[in-house]
C-alpha positions in Angstrom: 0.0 0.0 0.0 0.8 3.5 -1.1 0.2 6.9 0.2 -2.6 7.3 -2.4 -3.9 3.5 -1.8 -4.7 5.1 1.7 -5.4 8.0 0.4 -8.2 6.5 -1.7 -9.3 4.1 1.7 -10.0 7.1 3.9 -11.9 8.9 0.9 -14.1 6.0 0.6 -14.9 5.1 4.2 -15.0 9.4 5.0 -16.7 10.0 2.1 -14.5 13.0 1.0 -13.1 13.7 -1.9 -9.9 11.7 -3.3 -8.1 14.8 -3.7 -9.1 15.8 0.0 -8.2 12.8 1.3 -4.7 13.1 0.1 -4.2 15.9 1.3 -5.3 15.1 5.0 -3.0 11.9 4.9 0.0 14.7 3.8 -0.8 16.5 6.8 -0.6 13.8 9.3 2.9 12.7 7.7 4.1 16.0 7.4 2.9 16.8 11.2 4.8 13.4 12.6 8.0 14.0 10.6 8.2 17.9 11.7 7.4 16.6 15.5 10.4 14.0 15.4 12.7 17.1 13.5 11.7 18.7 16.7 12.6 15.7 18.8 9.5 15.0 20.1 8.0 11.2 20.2 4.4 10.7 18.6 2.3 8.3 20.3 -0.6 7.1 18.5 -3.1 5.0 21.2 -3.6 1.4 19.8 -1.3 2.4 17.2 2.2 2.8 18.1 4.8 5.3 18.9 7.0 7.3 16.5 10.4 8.6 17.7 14.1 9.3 17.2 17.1 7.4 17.9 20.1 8.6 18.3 23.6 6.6 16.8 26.4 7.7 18.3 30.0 8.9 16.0 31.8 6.1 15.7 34.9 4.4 13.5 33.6 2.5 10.1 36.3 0.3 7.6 36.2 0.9 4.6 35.8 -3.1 2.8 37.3 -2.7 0.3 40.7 -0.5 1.1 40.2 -1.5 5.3 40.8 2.0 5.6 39.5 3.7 9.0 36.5 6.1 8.1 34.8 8.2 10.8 31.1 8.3 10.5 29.2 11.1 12.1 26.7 10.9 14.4 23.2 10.5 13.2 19.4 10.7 14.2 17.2 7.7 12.3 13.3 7.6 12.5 12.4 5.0 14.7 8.7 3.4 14.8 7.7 0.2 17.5 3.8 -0.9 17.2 1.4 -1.0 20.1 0.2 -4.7 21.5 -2.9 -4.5 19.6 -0.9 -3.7 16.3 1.3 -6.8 17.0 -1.6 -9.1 17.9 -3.7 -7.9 14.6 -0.7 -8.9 12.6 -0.1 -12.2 14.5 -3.6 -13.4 14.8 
């Protein structure tokens, strides 16, 4: 599934517009990736939770020289379900 396969599910069971639809579904990602450029966690009940995690600088090898290669530290996206997500998959 796409963002315009979901977009096209919440226009059918809303009843809005396809176009509308998409455009609400770019809200709520836009509004979850500027809260975790922010640093803040999104928590969705019965969902999950949205956050950052945080890898620390550290020294890399090149394979194919074995040269030393520093790599910076990063922040990654991180997402972990909620119980009910993980039973509704595992049923």
């Amino acid at each position: 599934m796409n963002k315009r396969d979901l977009a096209d599910v919440v226009a059918y069971e809303t009843g809005m517009s396809r176009n509308r639809a998409l455009a609400s579904v770019n809200v709520v990602f836009e509004t979850i990736a500027e809260a975790l450029r922010e640093g803040a966690d999104v928590r969705i009940t019965g969902f999950g939770t949205f956050k950052v995690s945080h890898r620390k600088a550290r020294t890399g090898r090149n394979p194919r020289t074995g040269e030393a290669v520093e790599i910076p530290a990063t922040r990654s996206p991180a997402f972990k379900p909620s119980k009910a997500v993980k039973d509704r998959i595992n049923r």
